[in-house]
C-alpha positions in Angstrom: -7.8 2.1 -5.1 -7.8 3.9 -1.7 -5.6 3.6 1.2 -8.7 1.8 3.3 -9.0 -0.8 0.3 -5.8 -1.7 -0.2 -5.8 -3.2 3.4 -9.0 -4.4 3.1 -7.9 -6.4 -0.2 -4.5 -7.6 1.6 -4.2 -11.3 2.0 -3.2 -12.8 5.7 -0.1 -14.0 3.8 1.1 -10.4 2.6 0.3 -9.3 6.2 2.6 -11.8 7.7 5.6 -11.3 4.6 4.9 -7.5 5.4 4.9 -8.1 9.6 8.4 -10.3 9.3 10.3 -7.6 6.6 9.7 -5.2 9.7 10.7 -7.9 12.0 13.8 -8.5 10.3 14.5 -5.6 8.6 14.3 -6.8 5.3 13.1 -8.5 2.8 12.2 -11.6 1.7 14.7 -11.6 -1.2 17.6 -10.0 1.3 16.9 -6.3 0.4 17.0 -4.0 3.5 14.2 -1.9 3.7 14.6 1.7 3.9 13.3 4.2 6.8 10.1 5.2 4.6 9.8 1.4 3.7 9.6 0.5 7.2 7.3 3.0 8.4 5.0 2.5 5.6 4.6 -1.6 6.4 4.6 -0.7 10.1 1.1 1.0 9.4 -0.1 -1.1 7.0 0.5 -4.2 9.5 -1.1 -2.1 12.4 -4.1 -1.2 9.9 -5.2 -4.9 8.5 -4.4 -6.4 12.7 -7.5 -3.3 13.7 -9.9 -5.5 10.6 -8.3 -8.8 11.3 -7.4 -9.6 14.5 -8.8 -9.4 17.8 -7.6 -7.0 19.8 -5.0 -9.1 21.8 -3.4 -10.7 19.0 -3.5 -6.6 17.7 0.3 -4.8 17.5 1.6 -2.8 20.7 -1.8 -5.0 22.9 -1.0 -4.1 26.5 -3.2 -6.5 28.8 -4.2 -4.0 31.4 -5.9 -6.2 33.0 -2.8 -8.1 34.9 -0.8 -6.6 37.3 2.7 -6.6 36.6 4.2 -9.7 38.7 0.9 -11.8 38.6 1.8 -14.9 37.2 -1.2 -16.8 38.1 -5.0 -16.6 36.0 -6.9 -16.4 39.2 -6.3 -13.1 41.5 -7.6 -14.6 44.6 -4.2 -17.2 44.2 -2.0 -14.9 45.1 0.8 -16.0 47.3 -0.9 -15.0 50.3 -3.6 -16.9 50.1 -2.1 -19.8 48.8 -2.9 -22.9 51.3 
């Protein structure tokens, strides 16, 4: 099995065990995962969210369409325009 298949043939559950080990650093039995363990899951997770998820819901998504500050959906509501 190649690289490509393995993610392909990884279940939404091992994606999230593999996303929260990272999160946390270790684990699910309490084992800390090494440098090359961390790495390794960090790709895999980044690899099955570019197949899986759309691309906000992707890791490291930056909306560029917001300007930093806006806090409303609608542009044209900005607070100078607000009635």
């Amino acid at each position: 099995m190649d690289y490509q298949q393995m993610i392909d043939s990884m279940t939404p559950e091992v994606f999230e065990n593999l996303r929260r080990a990272v999160e946390l650093g270790k684990w699910p039995d309490g084992q800390a995962l090494n440098s090359q363990q961390r790495e390794n899951a960090m790709q895999a997770i980044i690899a099955w969210g570019k197949s899986h998820l759309s691309e906000q819901d992707q890791i490291g998504f930056i909306d560029k369409g917001r300007k930093e500050g806006d806090s409303c959906d609608d542009p044209s509501e900005t607070p100078l325009n607000w009635k």
